[in-house]
N, CA, C and O atoms as a GROMACS GRO file, in nm:
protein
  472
    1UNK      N    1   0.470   2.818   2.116
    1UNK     CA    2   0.344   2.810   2.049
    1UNK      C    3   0.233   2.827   2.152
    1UNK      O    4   0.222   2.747   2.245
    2UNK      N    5   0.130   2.954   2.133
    2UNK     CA    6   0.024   2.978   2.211
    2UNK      C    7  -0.106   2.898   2.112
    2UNK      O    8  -0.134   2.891   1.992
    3UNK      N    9  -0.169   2.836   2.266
    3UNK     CA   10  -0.335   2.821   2.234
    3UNK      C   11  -0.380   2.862   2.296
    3UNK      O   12  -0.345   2.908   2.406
    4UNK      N   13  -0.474   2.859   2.246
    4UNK     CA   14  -0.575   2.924   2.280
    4UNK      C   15  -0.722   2.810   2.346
    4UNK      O   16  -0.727   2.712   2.272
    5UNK      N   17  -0.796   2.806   2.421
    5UNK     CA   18  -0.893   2.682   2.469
    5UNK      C   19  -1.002   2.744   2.466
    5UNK      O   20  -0.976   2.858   2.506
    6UNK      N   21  -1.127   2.734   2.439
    6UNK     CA   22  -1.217   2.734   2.484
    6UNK      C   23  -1.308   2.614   2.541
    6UNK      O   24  -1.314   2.504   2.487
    7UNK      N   25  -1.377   2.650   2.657
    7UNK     CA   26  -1.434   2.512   2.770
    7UNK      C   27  -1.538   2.536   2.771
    7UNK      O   28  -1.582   2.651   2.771
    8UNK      N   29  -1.620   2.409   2.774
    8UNK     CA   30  -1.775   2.424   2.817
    8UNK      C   31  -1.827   2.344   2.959
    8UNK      O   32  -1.794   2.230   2.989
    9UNK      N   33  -1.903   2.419   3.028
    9UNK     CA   34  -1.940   2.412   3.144
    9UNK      C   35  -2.067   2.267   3.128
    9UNK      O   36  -2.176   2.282   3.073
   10UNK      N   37  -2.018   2.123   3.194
   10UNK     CA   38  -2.086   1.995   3.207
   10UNK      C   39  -2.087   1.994   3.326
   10UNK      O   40  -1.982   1.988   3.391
   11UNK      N   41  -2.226   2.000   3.390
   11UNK     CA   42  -2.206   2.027   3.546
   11UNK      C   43  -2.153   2.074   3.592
   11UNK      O   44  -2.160   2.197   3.590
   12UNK      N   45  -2.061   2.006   3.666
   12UNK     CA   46  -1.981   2.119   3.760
   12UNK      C   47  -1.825   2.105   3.716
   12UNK      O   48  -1.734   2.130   3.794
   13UNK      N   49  -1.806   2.066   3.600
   13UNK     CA   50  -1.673   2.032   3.548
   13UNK      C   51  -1.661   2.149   3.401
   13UNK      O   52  -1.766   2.172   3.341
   14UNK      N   53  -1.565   2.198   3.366
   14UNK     CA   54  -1.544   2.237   3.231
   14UNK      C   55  -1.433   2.177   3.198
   14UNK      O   56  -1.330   2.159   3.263
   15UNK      N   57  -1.467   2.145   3.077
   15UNK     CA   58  -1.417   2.075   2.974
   15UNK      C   59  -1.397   2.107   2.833
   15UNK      O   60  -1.490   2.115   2.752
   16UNK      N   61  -1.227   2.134   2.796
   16UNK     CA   62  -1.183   2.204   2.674
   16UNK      C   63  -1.271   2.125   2.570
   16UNK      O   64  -1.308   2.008   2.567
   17UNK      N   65  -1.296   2.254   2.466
   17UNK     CA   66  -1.380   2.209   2.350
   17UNK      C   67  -1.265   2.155   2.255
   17UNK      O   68  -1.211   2.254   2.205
   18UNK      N   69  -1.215   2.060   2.218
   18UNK     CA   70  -1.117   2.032   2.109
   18UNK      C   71  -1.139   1.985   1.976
   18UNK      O   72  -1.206   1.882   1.976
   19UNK      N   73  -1.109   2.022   1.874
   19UNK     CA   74  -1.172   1.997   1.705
   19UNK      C   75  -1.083   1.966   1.674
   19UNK      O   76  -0.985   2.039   1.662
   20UNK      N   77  -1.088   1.819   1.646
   20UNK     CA   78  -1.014   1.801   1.513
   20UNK      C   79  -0.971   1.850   1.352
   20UNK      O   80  -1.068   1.904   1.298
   21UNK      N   81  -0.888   1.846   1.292
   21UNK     CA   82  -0.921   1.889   1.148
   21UNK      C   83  -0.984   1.821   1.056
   21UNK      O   84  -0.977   1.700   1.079
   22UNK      N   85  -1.060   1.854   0.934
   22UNK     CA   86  -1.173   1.791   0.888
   22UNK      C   87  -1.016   1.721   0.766
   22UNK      O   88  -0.923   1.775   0.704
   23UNK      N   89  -1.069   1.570   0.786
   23UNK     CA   90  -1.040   1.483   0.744
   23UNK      C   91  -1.068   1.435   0.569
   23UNK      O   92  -1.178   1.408   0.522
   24UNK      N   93  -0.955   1.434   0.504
   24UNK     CA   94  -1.081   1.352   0.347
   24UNK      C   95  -1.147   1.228   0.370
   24UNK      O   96  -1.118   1.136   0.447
   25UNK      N   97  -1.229   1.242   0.300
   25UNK     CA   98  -1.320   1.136   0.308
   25UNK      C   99  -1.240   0.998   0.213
   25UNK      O  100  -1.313   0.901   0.195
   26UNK      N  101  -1.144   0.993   0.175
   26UNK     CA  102  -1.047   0.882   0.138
   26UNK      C  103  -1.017   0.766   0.196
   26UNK      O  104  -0.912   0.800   0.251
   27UNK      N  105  -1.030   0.666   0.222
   27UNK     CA  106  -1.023   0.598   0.320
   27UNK      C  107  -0.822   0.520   0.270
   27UNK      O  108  -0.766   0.529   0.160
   28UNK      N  109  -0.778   0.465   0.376
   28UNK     CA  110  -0.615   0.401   0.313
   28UNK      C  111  -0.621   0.287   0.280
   28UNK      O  112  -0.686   0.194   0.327
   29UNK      N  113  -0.529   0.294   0.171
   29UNK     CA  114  -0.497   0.137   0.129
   29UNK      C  115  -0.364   0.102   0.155
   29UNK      O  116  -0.288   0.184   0.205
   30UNK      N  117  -0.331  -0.004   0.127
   30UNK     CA  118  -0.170  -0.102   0.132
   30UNK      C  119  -0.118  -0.053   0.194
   30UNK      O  120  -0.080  -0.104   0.299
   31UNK      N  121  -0.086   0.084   0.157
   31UNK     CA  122   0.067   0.164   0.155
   31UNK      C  123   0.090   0.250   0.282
   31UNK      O  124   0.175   0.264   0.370
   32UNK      N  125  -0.039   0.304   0.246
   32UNK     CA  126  -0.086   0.394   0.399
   32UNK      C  127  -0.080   0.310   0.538
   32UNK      O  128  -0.022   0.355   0.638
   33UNK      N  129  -0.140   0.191   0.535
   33UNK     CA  130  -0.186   0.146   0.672
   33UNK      C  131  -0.022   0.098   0.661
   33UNK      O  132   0.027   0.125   0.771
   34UNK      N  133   0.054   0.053   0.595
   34UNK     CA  134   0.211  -0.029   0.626
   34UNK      C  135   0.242   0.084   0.711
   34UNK      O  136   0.258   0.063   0.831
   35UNK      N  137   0.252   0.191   0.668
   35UNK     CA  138   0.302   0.294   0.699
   35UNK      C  139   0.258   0.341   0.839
   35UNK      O  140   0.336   0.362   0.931
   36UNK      N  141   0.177   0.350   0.842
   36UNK     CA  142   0.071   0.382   0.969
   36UNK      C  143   0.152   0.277   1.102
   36UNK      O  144   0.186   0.306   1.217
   37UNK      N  145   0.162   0.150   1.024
   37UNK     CA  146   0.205   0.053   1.147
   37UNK      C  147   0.333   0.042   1.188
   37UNK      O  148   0.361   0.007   1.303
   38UNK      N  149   0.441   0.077   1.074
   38UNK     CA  150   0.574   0.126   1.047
   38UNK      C  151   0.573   0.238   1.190
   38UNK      O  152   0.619   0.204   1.299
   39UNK      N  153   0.526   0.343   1.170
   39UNK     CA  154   0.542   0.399   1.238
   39UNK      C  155   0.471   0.395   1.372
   39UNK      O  156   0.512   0.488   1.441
   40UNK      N  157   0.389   0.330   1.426
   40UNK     CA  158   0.352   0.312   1.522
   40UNK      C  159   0.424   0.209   1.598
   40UNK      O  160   0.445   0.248   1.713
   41UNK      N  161   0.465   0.103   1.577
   41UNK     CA  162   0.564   0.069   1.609
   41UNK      C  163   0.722   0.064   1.637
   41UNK      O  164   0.791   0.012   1.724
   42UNK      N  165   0.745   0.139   1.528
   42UNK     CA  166   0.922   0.155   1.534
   42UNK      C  167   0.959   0.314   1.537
   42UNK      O  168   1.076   0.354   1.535
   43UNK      N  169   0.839   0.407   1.543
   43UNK     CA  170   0.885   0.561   1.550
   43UNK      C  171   0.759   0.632   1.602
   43UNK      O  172   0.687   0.700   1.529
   44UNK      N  173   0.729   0.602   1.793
   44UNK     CA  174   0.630   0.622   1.886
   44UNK      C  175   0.634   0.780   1.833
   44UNK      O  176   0.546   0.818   1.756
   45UNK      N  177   0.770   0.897   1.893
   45UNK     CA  178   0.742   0.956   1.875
   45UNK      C  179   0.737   1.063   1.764
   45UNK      O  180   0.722   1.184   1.781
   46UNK      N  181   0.752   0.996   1.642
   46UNK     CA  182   0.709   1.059   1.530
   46UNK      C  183   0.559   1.038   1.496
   46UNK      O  184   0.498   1.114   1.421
   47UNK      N  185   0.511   0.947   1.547
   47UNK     CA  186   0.368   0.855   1.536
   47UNK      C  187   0.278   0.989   1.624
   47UNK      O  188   0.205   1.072   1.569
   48UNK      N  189   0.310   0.979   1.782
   48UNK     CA  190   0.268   1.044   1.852
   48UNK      C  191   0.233   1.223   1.786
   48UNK      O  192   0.124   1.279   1.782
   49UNK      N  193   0.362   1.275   1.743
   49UNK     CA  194   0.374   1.408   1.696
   49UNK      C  195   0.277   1.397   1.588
   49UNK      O  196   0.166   1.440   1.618
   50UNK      N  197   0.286   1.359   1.493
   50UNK     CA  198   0.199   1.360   1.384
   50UNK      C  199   0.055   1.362   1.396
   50UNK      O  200  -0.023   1.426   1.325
   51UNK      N  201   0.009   1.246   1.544
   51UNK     CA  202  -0.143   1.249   1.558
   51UNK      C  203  -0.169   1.361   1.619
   51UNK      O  204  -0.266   1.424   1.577
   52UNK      N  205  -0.083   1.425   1.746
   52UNK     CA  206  -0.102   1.570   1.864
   52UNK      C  207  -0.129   1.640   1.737
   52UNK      O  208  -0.228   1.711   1.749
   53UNK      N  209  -0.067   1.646   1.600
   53UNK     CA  210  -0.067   1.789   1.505
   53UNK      C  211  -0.186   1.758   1.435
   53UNK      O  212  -0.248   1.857   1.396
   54UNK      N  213  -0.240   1.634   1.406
   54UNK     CA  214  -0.348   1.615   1.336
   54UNK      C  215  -0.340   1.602   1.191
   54UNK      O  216  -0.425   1.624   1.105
   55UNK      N  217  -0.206   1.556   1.182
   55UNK     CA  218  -0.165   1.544   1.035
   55UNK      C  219  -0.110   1.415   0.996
   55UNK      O  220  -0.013   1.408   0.921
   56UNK      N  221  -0.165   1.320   1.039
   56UNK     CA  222  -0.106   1.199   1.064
   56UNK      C  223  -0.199   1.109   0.891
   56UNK      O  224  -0.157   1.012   0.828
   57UNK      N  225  -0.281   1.162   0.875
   57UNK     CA  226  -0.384   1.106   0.815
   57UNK      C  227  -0.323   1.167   0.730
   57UNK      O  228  -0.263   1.087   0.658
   58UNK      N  229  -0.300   1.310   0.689
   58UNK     CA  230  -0.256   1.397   0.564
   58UNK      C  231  -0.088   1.319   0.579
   58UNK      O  232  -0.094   1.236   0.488
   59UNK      N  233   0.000   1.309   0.620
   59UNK     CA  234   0.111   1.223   0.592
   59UNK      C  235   0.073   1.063   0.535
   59UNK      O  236   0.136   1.027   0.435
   60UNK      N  237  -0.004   0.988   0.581
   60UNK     CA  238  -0.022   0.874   0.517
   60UNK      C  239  -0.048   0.859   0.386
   60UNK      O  240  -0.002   0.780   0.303
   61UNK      N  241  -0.150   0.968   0.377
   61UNK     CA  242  -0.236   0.943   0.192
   61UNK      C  243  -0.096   1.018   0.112
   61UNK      O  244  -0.086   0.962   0.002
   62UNK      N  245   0.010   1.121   0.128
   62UNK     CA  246   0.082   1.123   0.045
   62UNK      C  247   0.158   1.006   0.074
   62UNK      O  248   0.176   0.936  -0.025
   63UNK      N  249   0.213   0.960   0.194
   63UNK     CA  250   0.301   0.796   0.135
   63UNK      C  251   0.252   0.738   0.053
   63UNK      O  252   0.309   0.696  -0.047
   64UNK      N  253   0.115   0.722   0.086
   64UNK     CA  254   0.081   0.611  -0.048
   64UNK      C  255   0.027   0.659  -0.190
   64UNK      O  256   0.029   0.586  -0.289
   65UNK      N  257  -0.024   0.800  -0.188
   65UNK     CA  258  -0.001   0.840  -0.304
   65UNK      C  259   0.159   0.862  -0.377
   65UNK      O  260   0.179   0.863  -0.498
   66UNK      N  261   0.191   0.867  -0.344
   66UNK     CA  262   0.364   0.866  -0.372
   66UNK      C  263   0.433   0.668  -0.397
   66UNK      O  264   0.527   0.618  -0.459
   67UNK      N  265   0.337   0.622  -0.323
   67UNK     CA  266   0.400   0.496  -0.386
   67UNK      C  267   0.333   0.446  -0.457
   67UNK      O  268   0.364   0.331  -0.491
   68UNK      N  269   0.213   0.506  -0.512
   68UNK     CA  270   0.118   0.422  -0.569
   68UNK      C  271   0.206   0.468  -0.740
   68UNK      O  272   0.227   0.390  -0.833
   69UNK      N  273   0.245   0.638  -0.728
   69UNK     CA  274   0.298   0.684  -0.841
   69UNK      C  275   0.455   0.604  -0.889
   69UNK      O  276   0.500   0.575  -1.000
   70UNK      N  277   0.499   0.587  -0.774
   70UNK     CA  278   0.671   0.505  -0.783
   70UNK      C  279   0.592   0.384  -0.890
   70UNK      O  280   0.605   0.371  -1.011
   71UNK      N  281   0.502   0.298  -0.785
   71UNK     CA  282   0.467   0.171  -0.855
   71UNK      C  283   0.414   0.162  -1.041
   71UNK      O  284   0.452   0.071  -1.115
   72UNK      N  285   0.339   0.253  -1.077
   72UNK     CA  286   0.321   0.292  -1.188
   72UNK      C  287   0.411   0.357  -1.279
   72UNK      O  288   0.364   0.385  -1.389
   73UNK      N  289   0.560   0.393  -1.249
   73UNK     CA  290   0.666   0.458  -1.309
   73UNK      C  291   0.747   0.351  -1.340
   73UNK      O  292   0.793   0.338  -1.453
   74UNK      N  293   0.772   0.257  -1.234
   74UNK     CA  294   0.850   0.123  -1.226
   74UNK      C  295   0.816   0.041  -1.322
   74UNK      O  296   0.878  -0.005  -1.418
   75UNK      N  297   0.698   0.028  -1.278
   75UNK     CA  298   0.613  -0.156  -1.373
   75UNK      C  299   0.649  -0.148  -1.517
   75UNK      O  300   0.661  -0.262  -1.562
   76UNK      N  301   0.669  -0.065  -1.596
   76UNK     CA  302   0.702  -0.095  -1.739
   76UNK      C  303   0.838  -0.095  -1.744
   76UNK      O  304   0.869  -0.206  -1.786
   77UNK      N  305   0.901  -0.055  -1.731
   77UNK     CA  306   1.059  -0.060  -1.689
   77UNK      C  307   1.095  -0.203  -1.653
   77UNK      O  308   1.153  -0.296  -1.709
   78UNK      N  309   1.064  -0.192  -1.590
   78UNK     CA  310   1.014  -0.352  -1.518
   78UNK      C  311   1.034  -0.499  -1.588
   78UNK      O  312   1.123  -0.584  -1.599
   79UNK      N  313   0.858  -0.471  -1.639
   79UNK     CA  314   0.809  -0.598  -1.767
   79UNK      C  315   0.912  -0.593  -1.832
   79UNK      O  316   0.969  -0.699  -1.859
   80UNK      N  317   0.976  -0.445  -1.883
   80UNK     CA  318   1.007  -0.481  -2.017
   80UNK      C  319   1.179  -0.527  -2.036
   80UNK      O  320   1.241  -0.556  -2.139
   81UNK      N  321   1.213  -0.520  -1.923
   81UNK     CA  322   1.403  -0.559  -1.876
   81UNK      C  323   1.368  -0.717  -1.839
   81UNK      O  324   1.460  -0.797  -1.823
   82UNK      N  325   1.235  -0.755  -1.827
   82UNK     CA  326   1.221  -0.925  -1.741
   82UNK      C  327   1.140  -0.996  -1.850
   82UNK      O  328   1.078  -1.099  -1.824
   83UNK      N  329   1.139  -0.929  -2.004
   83UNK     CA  330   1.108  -0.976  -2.105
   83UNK      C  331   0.943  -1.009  -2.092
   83UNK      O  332   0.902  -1.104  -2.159
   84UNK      N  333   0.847  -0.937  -2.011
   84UNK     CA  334   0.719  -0.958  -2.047
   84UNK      C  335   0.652  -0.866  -2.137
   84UNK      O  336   0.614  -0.750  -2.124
   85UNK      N  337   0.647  -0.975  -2.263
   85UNK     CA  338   0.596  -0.866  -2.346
   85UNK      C  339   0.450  -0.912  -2.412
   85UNK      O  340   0.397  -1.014  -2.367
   86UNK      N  341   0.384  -0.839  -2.518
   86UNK     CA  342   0.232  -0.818  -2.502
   86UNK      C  343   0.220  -0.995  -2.642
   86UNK      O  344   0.119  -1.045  -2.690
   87UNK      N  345   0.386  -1.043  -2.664
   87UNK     CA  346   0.338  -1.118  -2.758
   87UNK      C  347   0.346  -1.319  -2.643
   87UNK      O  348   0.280  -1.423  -2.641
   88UNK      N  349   0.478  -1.259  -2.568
   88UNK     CA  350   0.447  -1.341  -2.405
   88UNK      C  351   0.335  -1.374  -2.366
   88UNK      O  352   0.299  -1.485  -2.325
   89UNK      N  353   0.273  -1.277  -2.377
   89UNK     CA  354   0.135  -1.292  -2.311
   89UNK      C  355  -0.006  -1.356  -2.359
   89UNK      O  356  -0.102  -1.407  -2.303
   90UNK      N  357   0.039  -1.323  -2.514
   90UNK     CA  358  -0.063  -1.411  -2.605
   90UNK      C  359  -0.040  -1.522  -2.614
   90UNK      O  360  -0.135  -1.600  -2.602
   91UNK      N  361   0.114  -1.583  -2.643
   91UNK     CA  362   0.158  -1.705  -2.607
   91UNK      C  363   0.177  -1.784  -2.536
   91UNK      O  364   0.185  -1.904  -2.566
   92UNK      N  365   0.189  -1.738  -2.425
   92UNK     CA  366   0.232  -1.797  -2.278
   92UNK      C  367   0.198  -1.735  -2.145
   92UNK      O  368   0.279  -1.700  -2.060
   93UNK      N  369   0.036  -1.724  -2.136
   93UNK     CA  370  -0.028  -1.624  -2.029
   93UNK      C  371   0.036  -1.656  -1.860
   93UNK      O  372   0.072  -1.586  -1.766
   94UNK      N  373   0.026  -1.778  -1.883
   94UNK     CA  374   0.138  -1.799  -1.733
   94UNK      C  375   0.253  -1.713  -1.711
   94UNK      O  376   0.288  -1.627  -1.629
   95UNK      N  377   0.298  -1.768  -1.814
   95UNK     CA  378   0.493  -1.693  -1.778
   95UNK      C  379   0.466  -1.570  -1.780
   95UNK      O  380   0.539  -1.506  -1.704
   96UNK      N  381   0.387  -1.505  -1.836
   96UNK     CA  382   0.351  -1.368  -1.880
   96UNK      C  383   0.329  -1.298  -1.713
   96UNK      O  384   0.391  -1.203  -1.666
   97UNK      N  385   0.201  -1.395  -1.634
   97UNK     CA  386   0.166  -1.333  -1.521
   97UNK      C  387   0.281  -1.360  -1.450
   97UNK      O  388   0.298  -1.255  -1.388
   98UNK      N  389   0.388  -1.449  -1.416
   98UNK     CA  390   0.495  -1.475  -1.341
   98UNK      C  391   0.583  -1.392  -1.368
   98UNK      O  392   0.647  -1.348  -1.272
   99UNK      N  393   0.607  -1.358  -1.463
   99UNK     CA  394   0.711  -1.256  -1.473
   99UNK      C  395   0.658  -1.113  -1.437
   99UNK      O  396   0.743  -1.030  -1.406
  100UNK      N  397   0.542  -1.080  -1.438
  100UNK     CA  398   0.450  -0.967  -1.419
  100UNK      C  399   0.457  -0.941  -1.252
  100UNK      O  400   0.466  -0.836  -1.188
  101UNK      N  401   0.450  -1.070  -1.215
  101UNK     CA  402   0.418  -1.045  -1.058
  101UNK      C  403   0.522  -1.034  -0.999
  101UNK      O  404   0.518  -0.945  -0.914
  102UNK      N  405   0.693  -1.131  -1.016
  102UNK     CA  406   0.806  -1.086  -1.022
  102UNK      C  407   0.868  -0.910  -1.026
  102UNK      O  408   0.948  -0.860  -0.947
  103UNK      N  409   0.830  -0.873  -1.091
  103UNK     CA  410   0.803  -0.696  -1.146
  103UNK      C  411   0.759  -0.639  -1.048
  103UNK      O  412   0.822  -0.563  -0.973
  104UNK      N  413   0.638  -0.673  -1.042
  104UNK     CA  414   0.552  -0.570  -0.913
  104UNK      C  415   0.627  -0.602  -0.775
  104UNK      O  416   0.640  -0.511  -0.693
  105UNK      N  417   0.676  -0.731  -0.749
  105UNK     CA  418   0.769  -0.789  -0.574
  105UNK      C  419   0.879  -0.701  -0.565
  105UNK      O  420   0.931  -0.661  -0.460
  106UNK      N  421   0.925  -0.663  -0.730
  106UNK     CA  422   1.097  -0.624  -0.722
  106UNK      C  423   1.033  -0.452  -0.657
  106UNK      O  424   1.063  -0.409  -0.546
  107UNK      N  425   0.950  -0.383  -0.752
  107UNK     CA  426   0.928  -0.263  -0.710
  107UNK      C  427   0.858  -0.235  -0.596
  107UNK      O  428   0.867  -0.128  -0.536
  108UNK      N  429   0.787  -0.330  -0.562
  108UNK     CA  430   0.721  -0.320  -0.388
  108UNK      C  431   0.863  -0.295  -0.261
  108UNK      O  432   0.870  -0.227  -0.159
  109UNK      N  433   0.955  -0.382  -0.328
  109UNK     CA  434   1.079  -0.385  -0.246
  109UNK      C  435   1.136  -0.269  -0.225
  109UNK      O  436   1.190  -0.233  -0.120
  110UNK      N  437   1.122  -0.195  -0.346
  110UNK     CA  438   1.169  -0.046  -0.358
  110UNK      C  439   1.135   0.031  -0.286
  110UNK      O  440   1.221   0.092  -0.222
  111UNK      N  441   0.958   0.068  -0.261
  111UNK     CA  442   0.904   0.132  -0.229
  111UNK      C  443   0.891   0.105  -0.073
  111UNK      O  444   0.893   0.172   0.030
  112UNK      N  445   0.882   0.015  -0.098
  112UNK     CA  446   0.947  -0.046   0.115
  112UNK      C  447   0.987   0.029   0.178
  112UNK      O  448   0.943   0.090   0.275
  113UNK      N  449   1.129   0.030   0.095
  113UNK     CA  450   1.297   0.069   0.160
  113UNK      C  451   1.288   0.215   0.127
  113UNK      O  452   1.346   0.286   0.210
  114UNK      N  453   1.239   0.268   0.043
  114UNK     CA  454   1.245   0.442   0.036
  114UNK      C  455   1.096   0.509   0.065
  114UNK      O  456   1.100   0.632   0.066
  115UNK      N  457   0.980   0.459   0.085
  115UNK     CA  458   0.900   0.527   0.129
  115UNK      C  459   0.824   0.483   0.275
  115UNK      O  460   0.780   0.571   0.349
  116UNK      N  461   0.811   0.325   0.313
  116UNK     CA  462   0.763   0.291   0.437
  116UNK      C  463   0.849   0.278   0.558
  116UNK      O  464   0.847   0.310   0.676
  117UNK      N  465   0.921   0.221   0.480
  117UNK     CA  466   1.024   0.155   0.659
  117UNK      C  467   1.141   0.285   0.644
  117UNK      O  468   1.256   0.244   0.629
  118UNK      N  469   1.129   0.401   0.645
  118UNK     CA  470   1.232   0.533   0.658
  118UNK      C  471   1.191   0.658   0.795
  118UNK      O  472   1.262   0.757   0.811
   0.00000   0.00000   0.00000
């Protein structure tokens, strides 16, 4: 792989002009930053490669767009095998949210093991 550099003359030093790629203006949530730290910690040089290419940011937002979609495919599947249902909920708003939040822990677990820690 050829580059190409162009340098600009700062006194008596030149110094490569380097550009980043223009970034979305998206900022990360949950899924992204796990991920981000996942790999900064336990996979330097996949971490490393990804930032040298400048695609480190474009790999994060699909992890977490991708788990944000898992998490929304799951959750009714979910409720509805752990018996939270919409008449649960009129009756018994507790158990309703406990079993709800149960749901979301089981599929967070999921999304862990097949999209962050891989």
């Amino acid at each position: 792989m050829k580059m190409e550099l162009n340098y600009k003359q700062v006194g008596d030093v030149l110094l490569p002009q380097l550009d980043l790629p223009e970034q979305p203006e998206r900022s990360l949530s949950k899924y992204g930053l796990m991920r981000r730290t996942y790999l900064k910690e336990n996979c330097p040089g996949l971490f490393n490669r990804l930032v040298l290419r400048g695609t480190l940011y474009q790999h994060l937002l699909e992890v977490e767009d991708r788990a944000n979609e898992m998490l929304e495919e799951m959750m009714p599947s979910l409720a509805k095998t752990a018996g939270a249902t919409e008449e649960l909920k009129a009756r018994n708003p507790l158990a309703w949210v406990g079993l709800m939040n149960s749901c979301k822990a089981q599929a967070e677990e999921i999304i862990l093991a097949e999209l962050i820690y891989i």
